[in-house]
Each structure stands twice: as structure tokens, then as C-alpha cells.
N, C-alpha and C positions, 0 to 999 in steps of 0.2 A: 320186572326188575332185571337188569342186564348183568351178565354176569363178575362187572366190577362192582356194583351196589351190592351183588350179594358175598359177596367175597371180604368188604369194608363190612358188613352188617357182621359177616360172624366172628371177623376178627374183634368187633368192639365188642360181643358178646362176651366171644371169651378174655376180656378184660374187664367187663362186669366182673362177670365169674372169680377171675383170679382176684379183683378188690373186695369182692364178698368176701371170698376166703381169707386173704391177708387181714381183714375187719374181725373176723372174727377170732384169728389165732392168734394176733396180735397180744390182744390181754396176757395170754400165757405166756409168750415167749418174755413181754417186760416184766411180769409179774414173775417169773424164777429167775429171771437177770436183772431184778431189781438194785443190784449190789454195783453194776454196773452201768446199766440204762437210768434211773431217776438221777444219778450225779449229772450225767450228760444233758440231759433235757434241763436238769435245774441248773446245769453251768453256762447252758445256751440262752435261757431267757434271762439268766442273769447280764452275760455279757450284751445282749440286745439293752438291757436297760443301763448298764455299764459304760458301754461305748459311746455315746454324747458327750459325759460329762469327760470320760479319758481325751477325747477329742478335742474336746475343750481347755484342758491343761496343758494340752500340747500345743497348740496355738499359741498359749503361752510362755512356749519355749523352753519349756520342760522336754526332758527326754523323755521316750515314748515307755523306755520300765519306770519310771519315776510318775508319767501320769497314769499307766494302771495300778503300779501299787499303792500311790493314794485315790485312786477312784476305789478300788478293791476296801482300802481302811474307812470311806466312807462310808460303806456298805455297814462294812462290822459296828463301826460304832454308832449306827443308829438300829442295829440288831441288839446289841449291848445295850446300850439304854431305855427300848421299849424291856426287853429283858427285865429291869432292876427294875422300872418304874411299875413292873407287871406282877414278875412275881417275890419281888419284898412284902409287899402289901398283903400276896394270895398267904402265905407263909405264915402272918402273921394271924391273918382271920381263920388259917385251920384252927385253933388254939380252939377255935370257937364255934366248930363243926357238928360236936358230937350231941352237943344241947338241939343245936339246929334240926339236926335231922332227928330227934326223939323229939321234938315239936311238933314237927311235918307228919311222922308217926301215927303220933293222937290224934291230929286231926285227919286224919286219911282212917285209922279207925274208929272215928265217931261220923264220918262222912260211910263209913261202910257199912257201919248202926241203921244208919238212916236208909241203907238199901239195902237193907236184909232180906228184905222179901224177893229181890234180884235172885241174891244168892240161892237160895231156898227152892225160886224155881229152875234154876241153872243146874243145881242138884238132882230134882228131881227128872229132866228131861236128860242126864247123865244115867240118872239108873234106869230108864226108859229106853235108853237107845244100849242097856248094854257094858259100858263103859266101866270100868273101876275107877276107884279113887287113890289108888295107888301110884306115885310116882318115882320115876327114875332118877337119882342126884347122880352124873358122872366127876370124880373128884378132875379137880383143874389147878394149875398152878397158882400159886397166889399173886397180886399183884407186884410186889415184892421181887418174885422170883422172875415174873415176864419182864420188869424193868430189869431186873439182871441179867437175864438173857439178851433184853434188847440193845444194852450201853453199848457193846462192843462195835456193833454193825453200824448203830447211829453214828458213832465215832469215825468211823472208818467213814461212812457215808458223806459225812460232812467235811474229812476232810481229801476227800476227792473232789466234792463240790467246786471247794473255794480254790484249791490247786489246780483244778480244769477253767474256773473263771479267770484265776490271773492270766494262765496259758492263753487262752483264748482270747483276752482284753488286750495282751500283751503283743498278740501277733495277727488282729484284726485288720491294720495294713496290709501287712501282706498277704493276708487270704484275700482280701479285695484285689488288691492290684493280681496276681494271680486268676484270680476267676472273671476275672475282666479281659486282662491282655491274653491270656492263651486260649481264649475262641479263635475257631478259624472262619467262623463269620462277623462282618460287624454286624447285622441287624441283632444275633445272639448276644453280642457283649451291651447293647443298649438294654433288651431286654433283661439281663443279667445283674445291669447298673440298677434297673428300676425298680427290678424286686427287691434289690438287699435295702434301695434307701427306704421301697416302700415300706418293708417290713418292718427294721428297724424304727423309724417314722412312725409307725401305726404301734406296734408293740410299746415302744418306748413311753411315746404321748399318753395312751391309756394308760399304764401302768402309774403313771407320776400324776398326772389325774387325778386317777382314781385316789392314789395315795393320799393327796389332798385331802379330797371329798373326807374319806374315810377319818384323818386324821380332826375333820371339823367336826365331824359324829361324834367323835370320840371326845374332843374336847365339852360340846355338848352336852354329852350322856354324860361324862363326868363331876362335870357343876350341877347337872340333875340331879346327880344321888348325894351330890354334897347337899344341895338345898333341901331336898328329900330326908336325909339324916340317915342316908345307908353308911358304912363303917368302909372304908379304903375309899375314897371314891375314884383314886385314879387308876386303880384296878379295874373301876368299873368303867371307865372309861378307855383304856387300852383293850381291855374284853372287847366292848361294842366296836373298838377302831378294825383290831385284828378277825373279828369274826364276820366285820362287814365283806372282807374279802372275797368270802366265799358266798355268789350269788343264791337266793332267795334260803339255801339251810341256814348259813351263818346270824342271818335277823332271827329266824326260826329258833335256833340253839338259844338266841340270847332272851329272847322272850322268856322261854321256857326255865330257863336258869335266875333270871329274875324274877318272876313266877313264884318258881320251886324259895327261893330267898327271902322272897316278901310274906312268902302263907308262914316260914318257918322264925320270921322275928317278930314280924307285927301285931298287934293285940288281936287283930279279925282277919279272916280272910280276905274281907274286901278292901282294907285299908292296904294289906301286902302287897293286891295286883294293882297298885297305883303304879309302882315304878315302872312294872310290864308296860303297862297302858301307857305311859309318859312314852315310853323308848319304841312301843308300836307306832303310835301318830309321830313320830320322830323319823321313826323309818319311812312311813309312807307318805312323807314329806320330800323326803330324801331320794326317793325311789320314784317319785312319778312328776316331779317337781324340778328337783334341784341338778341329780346326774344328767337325764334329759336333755337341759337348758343347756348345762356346761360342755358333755361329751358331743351332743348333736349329732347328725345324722350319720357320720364318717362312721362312727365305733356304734351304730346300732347293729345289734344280729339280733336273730329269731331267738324268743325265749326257748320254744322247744329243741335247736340245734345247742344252746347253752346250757340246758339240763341235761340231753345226750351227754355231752361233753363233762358235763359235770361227775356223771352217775360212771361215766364209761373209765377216766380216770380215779374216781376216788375206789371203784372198783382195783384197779392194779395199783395204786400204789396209795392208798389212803389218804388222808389229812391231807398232806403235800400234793400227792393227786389234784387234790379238788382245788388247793390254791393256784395251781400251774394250770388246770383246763381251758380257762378264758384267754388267758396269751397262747396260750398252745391253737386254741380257735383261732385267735385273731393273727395268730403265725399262719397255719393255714390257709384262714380265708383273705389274705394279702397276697398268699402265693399263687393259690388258683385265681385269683383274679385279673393276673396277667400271664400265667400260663394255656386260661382257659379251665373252665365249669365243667363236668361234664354235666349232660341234658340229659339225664337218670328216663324222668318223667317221659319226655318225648320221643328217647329210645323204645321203650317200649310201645310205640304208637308207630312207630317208624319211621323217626325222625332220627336224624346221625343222631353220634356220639357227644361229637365238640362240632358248635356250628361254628362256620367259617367266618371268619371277622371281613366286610367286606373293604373295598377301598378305602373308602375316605375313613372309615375307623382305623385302619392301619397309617392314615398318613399323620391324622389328629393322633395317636398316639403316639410317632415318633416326633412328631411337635412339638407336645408336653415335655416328652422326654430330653428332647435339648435343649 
């Protein structure tokens, strides 16, 4: 190996190195400047889904504040009305919570009747190895008290959100024109052009997609539990639309919540997991069938990079985390796909870093490009 190969080898090294590290402290630094960092990212993928439709107003001849702030109030009032259609309905079936769950009760302790001998030996392999039976309660706020604590930050949270969207829907012109014409090369400013439409383009399309998709679940799942004789159904159908977002826990939670629903009204257990079952074969209709056909191959990625992705934000910033991971992915994987992969795997075999795009791919790419 001559001594420019080894000189490239260690500098990629230590760029490994340095993206391990940045991967991994990452978590912390957005997870304590959550107050700051999750407005941005959610003002960013907002405006990426934002910008078409402003775009489109303004071809209309609207002025350019005039089509973000009704791109911006369309937003809200379709936030507003999943809202009332979601939780009027939830509000009024608490009324009817407390029976539910001393239902679920008896049956979970007559199902423990029936495993008693479980228990019995669970006990005894406890006092075999040792163990006491004594346990530690540490007292903890009540829920109550955490939503009061929480209102403040959400508040403030959210309205950074939607003040960083308009800003940023509002002066998406000129960021483009800007990071376009001040390159001092042109091959840069093509490349530059490509990612923001790729991006945009790929983030946008999925998102409004999927939206679809989900809102057709949702319609579904909701004439299902009307036919079924469950009580809101378009609560239950907003559930199934909103939790589909979130890939493969969001069906998981919904099972399970219908589940927990069905054992706690129904006369039998097995009469209750009907609705679960209906909304299972619902999902995996939807899920290996229907997304598939529609999104194609453009927005497929690895399930295991979208569970990464999943686990890795709902880790720093929760709930919202986990609904922003898949644009956040597909943000990413739009940008390394024309800045270049790194070749992780073949590094360490010793193969570069970033392999070199040859001729005619560099010419076929600026081809497409204009």
C-alpha cells in the first residue's frame, strides 16, 4: 500500500471514528435541548411537506406571506379536526372506563385462578434461590401533576413549532435561490439543486401517501367498529388512522388496546378479540398488500434501518420522535444518495470509504439533472 492509500485509509478511519462518536452522543445533546432541537426538526419536516402546496398558491398569484400562511392554516385545521373528531368521542367513553377496567380485573383474576399452580411454583423457586417477598414502592407524581408540569413546555414547544414553519415556508425562496447561486462551482450548485428537490420530492410524496393510506385504515377501522357495535367508532377510527403512523408499534398498540377493549365489554373473551382480529387481518392487508403496490419501490428501505430509526428517536424525544423517524430516514437517505454512501462494510475489508462514481455515472447524472 503506498503511502497515499495509507494516509486516505486513516483519515477515513478517523471519520468512522468521529461518526461513531457523534451517533452515539447525539441522543444526549437533542434529548437535554429538546426545547430547542425537536421544534426544528418538526418545523423542518413540516416545511418539506409545507412547501408544494405554498408553491402552489403562489403560482396562483398570491403573494408568497399570503401562500405560507394559508399553507400553514391548512395544516392547523386538519390538526384541529382529527383533534374533535378524536378526542370528543375519547371524553365521552371515559364516563365509562371505570366499569371497563374492573371487568378486565375479574377476568385477568379468574384467568390467574386458573394458573395458580404458576404462581405457587414461581414462589417457591423465590424462596429457593433466596429472594424475599418484599417490595419497594418509590412514591412518584401523579398523573395530574406530570400533565402540569408538562403543559408549560408543550406549549412553548409547539409554539416554536408552527413559528419556525411559517419562517421557514415563508422564506423557502430564498434559501433556495441563495444555496444555489452562491456556489463557486457549477457542478455544486446542480448537485445542490438535486438534493433539495430530491428531498423535498421523496419526503413530501411519502408523507401525503402515506397520509392517504392511513386515512383509508382509518375510515375502515371505523365502519368496523360501527358494524361491530363498539361505542365512538370514529374514535376508533382516528386511533387506527393516527397510530398507523408509527411503523410496525403503532398496529401493535392498536391491537392491544382493542384487545384490552373487547375482553373488558364483551360477554366472552373470545367474542372481544373479534374487533383485535378484524383490525390484525386489516393491517396485514395493508401492510404487505396495499402500501407496497402504492409506495413502490422509490420509498422502500430496510425494515431493520426503520426500527433503528424508530427506537433511536422515540428514545430522545418520544411519541413525536417516533412519528418524525421515517422522514427523518427518508430525509437522510435522499441526501446520502447523492452525496454519496459511505461503504461502512467494505471499509473494513479495505475497500475506501466513498467509492468513486465513475464517468458515465457522473455524466448520466448530470443529464437527469437538467
Amino acid at each position: 500500500m503506498t503511502f497515499a492509500a495509507q494516509e486516505l485509509r486513516l483519515i477515513s478511519a478517523l471519520v468512522v471514528i468521529l461518526g461513531l462518536g457523534l451517533f452515539l452522543a447525539l441522543p444526549f445533546i437533542l434529548s437535554i435541548g429538546s426545547v430547542v432541537f425537536l421544534p426544528l426538526v418538526t418545523a423542518l419536516m413540516l416545511t418539506i411537506v409545507l412547501s408544494p402546496l405554498a408553491d402552489k398558491l403562489a403560482s396562483w398569484g398570491l403573494p408568497n406571506t399570503l401562500a405560507s400562511t394559508l399553507a400553514l392554516l391548512v395544516l392547523l385545521a386538519v390538526l384541529v379536526l382529527a383533534a374533535v373528531l378524536i378526542i370528543q368521542p375519547a371524553l365521552s367513553l371515559f364516563d365509562s372506563l371505570p366499569p371497563i377496567l374492573d371487568r378486565i380485573a375479574r377476568r385477568l383474576a379468574d384467568l390467574q385462578h386458573q394458573f395458580a399452580w404458576l404462581t405457587a411454583a414461581n414462589h417457591k423457586l423465590s424462596h429457593i434461590a433466596g429472594q424475599s417477598g418484599r417490595e419497594v414502592v418509590v412514591a412518584s407524581p401523579s398523573v395530574l401533576e406530570q400533565f402540569a408540569y408538562a403543559t408549560p413546555s408543550v406549549i412553548l414547544e409547539t409554539l416554536l413549532t408552527f413559528l419556525m414553519t411559517f419562517f421557514m415556508v415563508e422564506a423557502r425562496v430564498r434559501m433556495r435561490r441563495r444555496l444555489l447561486l452562491e456556489r463557486s462551482d457549477f457542478g455544486a450548485s446542480i448537485k445542490a439543486a438535486r438534493v433539495i428537490r430530491e428531498v423535498q420530492d421523496r419526503v413530501a410524496a411519502y408523507i401525503l401517501t402515506v397520509s392517504w393510506i392511513n386515512a383509508g385504515v382509518g375510515l375502515i377501522a371505523g365502519l368496523g367498529a360501527w358494524a361491530l357495535g363498539l361505542d365512538a367508532p370514529v374514535m376508533w377510527g382516528g386511533f387506527a388512522m393516527i397510530l398507523n403512523f408509527l411503523p410496525y408499534i403503532g398496529p401493535l398498540t392498536m391491537v392491544g388496546v382493542l384487545a384490552l377493549f373487547g375482553v373488558g365489554t364483551a360477554p366472552d373473551p373470545l367474542t372481544g378479540m373479534i374487533p383485535a382480529a378484524c383490525y390484525l387481518a386489516l393491517h396485514a392487508i395493508e401492510a404487505n398488500v396495499v402500501t407496497p403496490s402504492i409506495l413502490g419501490a422509490r420509498f422502500t428501505m430496510n425494515p431493520v434501518m426503520i426500527l433503528i430509526a424508530l427506537s433511536y428517536f422515540s428514545w430522545i424525544w418520544g411519541v413525536l420522535g417516533a412519528l418524525l423517524s421515517v422522514p427523518i430516514l427518508l430525509t437522510l437517505t435522499a441526501f446520502f444518495d447523492h452525496v454519496g454512501r459511505p461503504n461502512l462494510v467494505g471499509f473494513i475489508f479495505g475497500e475506501p470509504l466513498f467509492a468513486e462514481q465513475e464517468p458515465a455515472e457522473v455524466a448520466a447524472a448530470e443529464a437527469v439533472s437538467g
